[in-house]
C-alpha positions, 0 to 999 in steps of 0.5 A, a space after each residue: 500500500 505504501 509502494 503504491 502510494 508513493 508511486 501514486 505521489 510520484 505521478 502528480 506534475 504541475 500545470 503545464 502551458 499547453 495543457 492551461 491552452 487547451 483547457 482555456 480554448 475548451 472551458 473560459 467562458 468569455 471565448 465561449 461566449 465570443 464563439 456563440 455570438 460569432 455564430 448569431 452571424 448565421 441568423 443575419 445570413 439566413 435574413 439576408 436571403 430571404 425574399 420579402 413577404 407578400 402582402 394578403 388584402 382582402 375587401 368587400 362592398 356593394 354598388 347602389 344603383 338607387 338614389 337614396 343610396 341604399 345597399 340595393 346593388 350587388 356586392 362584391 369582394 376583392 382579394 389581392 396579393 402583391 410581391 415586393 421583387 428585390 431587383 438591382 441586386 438588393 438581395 445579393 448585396 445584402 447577402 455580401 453585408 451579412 457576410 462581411 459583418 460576420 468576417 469583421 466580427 470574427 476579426 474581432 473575436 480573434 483579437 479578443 482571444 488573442 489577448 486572453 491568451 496573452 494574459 493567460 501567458 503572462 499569469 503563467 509564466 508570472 507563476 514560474 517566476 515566482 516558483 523560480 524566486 521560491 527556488 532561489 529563496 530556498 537557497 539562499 535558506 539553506 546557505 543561511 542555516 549552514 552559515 548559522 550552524 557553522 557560527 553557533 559552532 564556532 561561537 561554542 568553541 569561542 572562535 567567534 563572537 556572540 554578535 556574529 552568532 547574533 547576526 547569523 541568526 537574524 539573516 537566517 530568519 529574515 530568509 524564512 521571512 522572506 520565503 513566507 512571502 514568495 509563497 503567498 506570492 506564488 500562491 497568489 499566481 496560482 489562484 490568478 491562473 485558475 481563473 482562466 481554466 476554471 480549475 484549481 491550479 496546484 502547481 505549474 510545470 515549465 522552464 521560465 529560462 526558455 523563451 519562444 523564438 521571436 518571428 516576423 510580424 506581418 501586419 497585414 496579417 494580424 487580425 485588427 488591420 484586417 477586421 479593419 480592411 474587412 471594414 473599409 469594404 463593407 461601406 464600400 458594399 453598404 454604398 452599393 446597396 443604398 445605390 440600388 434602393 434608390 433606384 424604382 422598387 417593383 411590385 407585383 400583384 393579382 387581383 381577384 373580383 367576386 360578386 353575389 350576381 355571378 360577376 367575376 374578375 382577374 386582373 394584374 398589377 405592377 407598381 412602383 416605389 418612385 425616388 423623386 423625393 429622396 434618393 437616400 442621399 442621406 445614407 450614402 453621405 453617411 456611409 462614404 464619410 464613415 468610410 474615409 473615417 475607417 480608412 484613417 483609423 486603418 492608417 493610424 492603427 498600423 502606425 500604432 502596431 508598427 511602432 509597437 513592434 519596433 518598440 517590443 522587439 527593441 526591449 527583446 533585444 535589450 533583454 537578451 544582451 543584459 541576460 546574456 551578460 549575466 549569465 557570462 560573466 556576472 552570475 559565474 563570478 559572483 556564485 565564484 565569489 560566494 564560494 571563495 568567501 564562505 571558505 575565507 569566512 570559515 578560515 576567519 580570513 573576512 567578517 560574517 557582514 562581508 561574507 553577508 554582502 557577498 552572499 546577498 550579490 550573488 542571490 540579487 543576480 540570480 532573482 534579477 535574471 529571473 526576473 529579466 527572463 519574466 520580462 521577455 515572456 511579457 514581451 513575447 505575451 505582448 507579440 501574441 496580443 498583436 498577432 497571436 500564439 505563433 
């Protein structure tokens, strides 16, 4: 039972990013909620190409041949059924808006997606960071408790003093101290992350030291400039249709008289909906102002994303030099530092205060790489809410 137990154990493993990417697609409810409404779109599709509904209009009544007008002639009824035809293309061009609201809404929906992966990629790499700082903290604990054990030995044999002993004692509980705080802190991280996935997060599994490669970014391809073209076209289409509804609009109808003296009559009619009052200059002023409007917002946003991308790609660039010199040259010296002063403090060669500075060098380099290479994930986390997970 115990074996099986400790196999049992051994099995559990932390929230990895592709698994918390799945179960974000499958269970957030504000991605759920954007597919349903991009699928309402179908409504308006089915609307489109439906054709008017004919009009029913019945009547009856009587011709008097007498002269006080009394219902002394025969009666008649008239039933009619008139169509509405949507001729100059009204139905297709319809059609084409009902589409091109679907496909600017579906940019949309993307865009939106593509931030909450961001954000989702950000709180999960802030998770590892903190585990990382978690990492970090314990070590430092643990060199903190030999270096404490060493001086209590030390002060009891009467090689050191008590205010060394004093001192040792304090760093160490300033380390626990601090290790309490990164545990909440990451605690905190997790429970941010369980909001995405609808599920209790545990832990997290991954390498903070490993970033995505950083590709080119083709705005034309990302999904605001091209809900954005989307958009110039459809006033472009919108303009086409209120240019079609100002031309005559056609009606057909069949009449059909009956009388109770055995009179009858079928008859055809054709009218029209005459523009000579308006022409819907109204709407299509409308529509061509909004379009010069969303071109201008077309040019302003690639502006925008351009300087953007410059901007994140030359933060990226700065973050891998600065790591790239830590990792050479200032966390090797600095852990060859720790070395050479925890052997110098045990041959009283340097004090407890400059073996504490040397220890605390090394560790803040180690928490400011980690936190550099957190700073890269919220970069590359940026270049997803611009053109999504790549």
């Amino acid at each position: 039972m115990l074996i099986f137990l400790l196999i049992l154990t051994s099995l559990v493993y932390g929230l990895g990013f592709k698994e918390a990417l799945e179960k974000l697609k499958e269970r957030n409810p504000e991605i759920k909620a954007l597919n349903r409404m991009l699928e309402a779109y179908k409504g308006r599709e089915i609307s489109a190409k439906a054709y008017p509904n004919p009009e029913l209009r019945f009547e009856s009544g009587f011709f008097s041949s007498t002269e006080d007008l009394k219902p002394g002639g025969r009666f008649i009824y008239t039933l009619e059924v008139s169509q509405r035809l949507p001729l100059w293309g009204v139905r297709s061009k319809r059609l084409k808006l009902s589409i091109l609201e679907k496909e600017i809404f579906s940019y949309e929906v993307q865009q939106s997606i593509n931030f909450i992966i961001s954000e989702l990629y950000t709180n999960f790499y802030e998770a590892l960071f903190r585990k990382e700082l978690l990492k970090i903290e314990e070590e430092n604990l643990k060199i903190s408790k030999e270096i404490k054990d060493f001086v209590e030995n030390a002060y009891m044999m009467g090689e050191r003093t008590q205010l060394e002993l004093l001192r040792a004692r304090r760093v160490l509980s300033q380390a626990k101290i601090q290790l309490d705080l990164l545990k909440n802190e990451y605690e905190i991280s997790l429970k941010k992350l369980s909001s995405f996935i609808k599920e209790k997060v545990e832990d997290v599994e991954g390498n903070l030291f490993n970033v995505p490669k950083t590709v080119y970014i083709n705005l034309e391809e990302t999904p605001r400039i091209k809900g954005l073209l989307s958009k110039v076209r459809f006033f472009e289409k919108r303009i086409d249709l209120e240019k079609a509804l100002s031309k005559p609009q056609p009606s057909v109808g069949i009449l059909m008289e009956d009388s109770d003296k055995g009179y009858y009559g079928f008859r055809v009619s054709l009218s029209f909906e005459m523009p000579l009052m308006y022409r819907r200059q109204g709407e299509i002023l409308q529509n061509l102002e909004l379009k010069k409007a969303t071109e201008y917002s077309l040019e302003a946003e690639k502006l925008r994303l351009k300087a953007l991308l410059e901007a994140t790609f030359s933060k990226i660039n700065v973050l891998r030099k600065s790591i790239e010199h830590l990792e050479k040259n200032l966390i090797p010296n600095a852990q060859k530092e720790l070395h050479l002063g925890i052997k110098s403090y045990r041959l009283n060669v340097i004090s407890l205060l400059e073996l504490s500075d040397i220890k605390r060098r090394y560790f803040e380099l180690l928490k400011e790489r980690a936190k550099l290479y957190f700073e890269l994930h919220k970069a590359y986390a940026q270049l997803i809410k611009i053109g999504g997970l790549r």
